[in-house]
C-alpha positions as CSV (number, residue, x, y, z in Angstrom):
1,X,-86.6,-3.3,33.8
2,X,-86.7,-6.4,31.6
3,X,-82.8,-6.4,31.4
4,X,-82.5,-5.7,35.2
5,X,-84.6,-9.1,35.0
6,X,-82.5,-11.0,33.2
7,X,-79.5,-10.0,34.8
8,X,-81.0,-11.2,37.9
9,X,-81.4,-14.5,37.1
10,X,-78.1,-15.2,35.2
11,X,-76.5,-14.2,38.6
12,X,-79.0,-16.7,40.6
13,X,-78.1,-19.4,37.9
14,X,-74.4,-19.0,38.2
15,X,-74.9,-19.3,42.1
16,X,-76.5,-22.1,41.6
17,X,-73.4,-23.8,39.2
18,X,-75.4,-23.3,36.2
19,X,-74.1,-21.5,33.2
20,X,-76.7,-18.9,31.6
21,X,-76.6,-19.7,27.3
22,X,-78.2,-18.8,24.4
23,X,-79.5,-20.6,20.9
24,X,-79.6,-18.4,18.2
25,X,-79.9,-19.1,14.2
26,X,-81.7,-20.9,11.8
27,X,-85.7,-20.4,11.4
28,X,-86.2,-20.8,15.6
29,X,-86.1,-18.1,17.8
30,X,-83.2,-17.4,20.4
31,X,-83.6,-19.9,22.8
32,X,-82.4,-18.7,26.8
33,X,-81.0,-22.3,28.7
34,X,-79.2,-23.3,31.1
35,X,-76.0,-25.9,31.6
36,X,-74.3,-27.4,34.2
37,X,-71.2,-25.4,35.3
38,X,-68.7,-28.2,35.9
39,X,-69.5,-30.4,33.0
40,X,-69.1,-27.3,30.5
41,X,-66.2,-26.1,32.4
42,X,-64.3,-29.6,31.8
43,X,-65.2,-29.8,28.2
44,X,-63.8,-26.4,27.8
45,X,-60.4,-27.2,28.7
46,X,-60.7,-29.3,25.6
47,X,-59.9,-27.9,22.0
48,X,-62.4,-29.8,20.3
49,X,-64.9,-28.2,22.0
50,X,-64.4,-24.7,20.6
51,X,-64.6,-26.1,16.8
52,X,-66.7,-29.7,16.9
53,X,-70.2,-29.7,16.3
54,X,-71.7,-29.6,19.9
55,X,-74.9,-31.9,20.5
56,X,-77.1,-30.2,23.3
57,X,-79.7,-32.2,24.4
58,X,-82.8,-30.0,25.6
59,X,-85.4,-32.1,27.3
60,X,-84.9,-35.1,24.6
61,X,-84.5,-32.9,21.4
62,X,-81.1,-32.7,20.9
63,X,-80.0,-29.7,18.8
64,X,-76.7,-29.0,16.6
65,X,-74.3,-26.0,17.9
66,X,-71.5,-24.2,17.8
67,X,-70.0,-22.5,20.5
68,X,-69.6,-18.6,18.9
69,X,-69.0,-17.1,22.3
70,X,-68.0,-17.6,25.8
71,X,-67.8,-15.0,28.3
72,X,-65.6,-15.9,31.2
73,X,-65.2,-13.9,34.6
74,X,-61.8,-11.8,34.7
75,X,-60.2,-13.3,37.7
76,X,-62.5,-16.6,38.8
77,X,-62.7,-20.2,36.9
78,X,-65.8,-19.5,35.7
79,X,-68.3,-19.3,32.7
80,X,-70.5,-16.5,32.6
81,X,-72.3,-16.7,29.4
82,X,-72.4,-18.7,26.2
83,X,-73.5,-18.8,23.1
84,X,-74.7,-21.5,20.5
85,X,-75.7,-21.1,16.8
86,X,-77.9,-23.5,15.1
87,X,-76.0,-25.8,12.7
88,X,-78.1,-26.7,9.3
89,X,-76.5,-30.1,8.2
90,X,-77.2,-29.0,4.2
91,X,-75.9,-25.6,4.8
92,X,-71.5,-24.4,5.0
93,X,-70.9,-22.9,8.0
94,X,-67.5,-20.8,8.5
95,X,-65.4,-22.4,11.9
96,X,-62.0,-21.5,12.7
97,X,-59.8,-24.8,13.4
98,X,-56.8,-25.0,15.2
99,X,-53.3,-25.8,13.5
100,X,-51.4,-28.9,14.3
101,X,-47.6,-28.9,13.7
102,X,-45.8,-32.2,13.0
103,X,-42.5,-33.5,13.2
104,X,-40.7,-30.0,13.3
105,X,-37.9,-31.2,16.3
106,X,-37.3,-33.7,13.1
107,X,-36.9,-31.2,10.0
108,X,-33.4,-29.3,9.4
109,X,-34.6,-26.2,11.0
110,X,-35.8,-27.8,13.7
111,X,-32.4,-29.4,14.4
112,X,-30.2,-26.5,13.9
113,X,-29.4,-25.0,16.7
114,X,-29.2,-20.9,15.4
115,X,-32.3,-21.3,13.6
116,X,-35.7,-19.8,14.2
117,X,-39.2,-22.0,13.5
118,X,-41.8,-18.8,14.8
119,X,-45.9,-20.2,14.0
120,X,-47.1,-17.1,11.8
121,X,-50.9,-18.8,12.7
122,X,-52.3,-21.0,15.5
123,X,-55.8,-21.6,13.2
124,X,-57.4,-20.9,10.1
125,X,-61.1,-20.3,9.2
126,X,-62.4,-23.0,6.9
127,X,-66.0,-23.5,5.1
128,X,-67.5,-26.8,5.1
129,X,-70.9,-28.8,6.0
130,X,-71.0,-29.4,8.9
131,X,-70.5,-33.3,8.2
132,X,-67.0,-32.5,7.1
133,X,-65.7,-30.2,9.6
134,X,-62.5,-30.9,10.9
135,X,-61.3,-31.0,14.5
136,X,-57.9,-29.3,13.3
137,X,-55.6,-29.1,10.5
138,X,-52.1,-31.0,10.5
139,X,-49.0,-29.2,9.2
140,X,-46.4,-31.8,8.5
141,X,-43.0,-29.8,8.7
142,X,-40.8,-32.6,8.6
143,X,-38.8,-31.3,5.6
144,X,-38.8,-27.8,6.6
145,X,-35.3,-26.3,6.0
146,X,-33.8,-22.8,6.8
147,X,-35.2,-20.4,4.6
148,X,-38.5,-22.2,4.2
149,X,-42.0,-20.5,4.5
150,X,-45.2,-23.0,4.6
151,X,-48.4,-20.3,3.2
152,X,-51.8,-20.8,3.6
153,X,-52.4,-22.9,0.2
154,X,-49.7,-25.6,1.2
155,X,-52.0,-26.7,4.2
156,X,-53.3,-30.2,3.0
157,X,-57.5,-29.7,3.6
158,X,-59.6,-32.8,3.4
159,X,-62.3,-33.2,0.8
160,X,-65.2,-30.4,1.2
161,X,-63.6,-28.4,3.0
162,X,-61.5,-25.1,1.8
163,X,-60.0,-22.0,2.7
164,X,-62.2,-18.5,1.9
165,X,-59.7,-16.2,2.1
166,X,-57.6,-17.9,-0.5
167,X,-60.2,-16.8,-3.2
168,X,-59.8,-13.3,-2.0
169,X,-56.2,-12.7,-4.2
170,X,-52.8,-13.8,-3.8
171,X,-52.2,-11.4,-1.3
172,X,-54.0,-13.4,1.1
173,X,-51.9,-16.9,1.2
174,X,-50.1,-15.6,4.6
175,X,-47.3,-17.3,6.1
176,X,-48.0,-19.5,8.2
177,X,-44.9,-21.1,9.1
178,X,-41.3,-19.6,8.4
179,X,-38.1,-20.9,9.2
180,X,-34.5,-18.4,9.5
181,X,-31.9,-17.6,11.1
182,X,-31.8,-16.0,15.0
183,X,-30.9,-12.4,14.6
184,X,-27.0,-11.8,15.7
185,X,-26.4,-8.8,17.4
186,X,-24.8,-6.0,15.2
187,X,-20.8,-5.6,16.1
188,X,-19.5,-2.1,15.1
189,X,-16.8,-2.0,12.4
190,X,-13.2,-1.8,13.4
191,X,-13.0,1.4,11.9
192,X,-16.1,3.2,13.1
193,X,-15.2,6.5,15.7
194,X,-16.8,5.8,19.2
195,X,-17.7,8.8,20.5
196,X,-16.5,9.1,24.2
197,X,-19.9,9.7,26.8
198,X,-19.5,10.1,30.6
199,X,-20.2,7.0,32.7
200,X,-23.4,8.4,34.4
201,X,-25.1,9.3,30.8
202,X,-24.3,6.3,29.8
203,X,-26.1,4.5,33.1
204,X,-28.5,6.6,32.7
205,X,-30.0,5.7,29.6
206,X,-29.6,1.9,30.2
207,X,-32.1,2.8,33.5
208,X,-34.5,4.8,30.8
209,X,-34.0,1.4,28.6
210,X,-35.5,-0.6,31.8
């Protein structure tokens, strides 16, 4: 019955162009609030928003989040639920960034026209306080070249912060950029038979293809 409840009024608050949210973490207990549809909805179409340090002020205390989840509705522009965990300034917390790339219409793979620049990752968890979070990360692939693959540990991190899955083994510093060639399509040698198949076979599989 209690859930029924609560179900109740998220679906009254949203009708009323307020978002349903939650506070969680810390030594507090979960904390149920509200927020204004339209001013959350326009911060959301901001990156920073999904890896700053949020203020929220609740009735003049003003408490330190980050967003961990946001439930949108399939179809609609809208929020249904969010929620907020309680940031400790002396404590690391563990907030995925988003990747910046730099310069790569500049570098030699960039400029070569049969060359292939594919973005392995769009963001990377970091640990930090929360006084040295980062907005994002910058990539500068100015210099990248045809053959070139930036990993994990070449990303430049500013002081505090660093990369956990690095100190998990080698095997971990992923690509995160790499650079080569298109692919050509295969051309069958001179010499190689070519077996003779009827006209309607042959339409037929390229319809199965489809």
């Amino acid at each position: 019955m209690a859930a029924t409840s609560r179900k109740g009024a998220s679906r009254r608050l949203r009708r009323a162009a307020s978002i349903p949210a939650i506070i969680y973490g810390g030594s507090a207990a979960p904390q149920p609030i509200q927020l204004d549809h339209e001013k959350i909805w326009l911060a959301s179409q901001h990156e920073w928003f999904y890896s700053s340090i949020l203020s929220l002020d609740l009735d003049g205390k003003v408490e330190q989040v980050l967003l961990r989840d946001m439930q949108r509705h399939p179809f609609k522009q809208i929020i249904m639920h969010l929620d907020f965990q309680r940031v400790d300034a002396n404590q690391a917390i563990r907030v995925a960034v988003p990747l910046h790339f730099l310069n790569e219409d500049k570098s030699p793979a960039g400029k070569a026209a049969d060359v292939v620049v594919t973005h392995e990752l769009n963001e990377v968890e970091v640990s930090c306080l929360p006084k040295d979070l980062p907005e994002f990360l910058e990539i500068d692939l100015s210099a990248l070249a045809v053959g070139d693959i930036v990993h994990l540990s070449q990303i430049k991190l500013p002081k505090g912060v660093e990369i956990p899955e690095l100190k998990l083994g080698k095997e971990h510093d992923v690509a995160v950029v790499i650079a080569k060639h298109g692919k050509e399509e295969a051309e069958p040698a001179a010499d190689a038979p070519v077996a003779e198949v009827p006209a309607a076979k042959v339409a037929k599989k390229d319809e199965d293809k489809k």
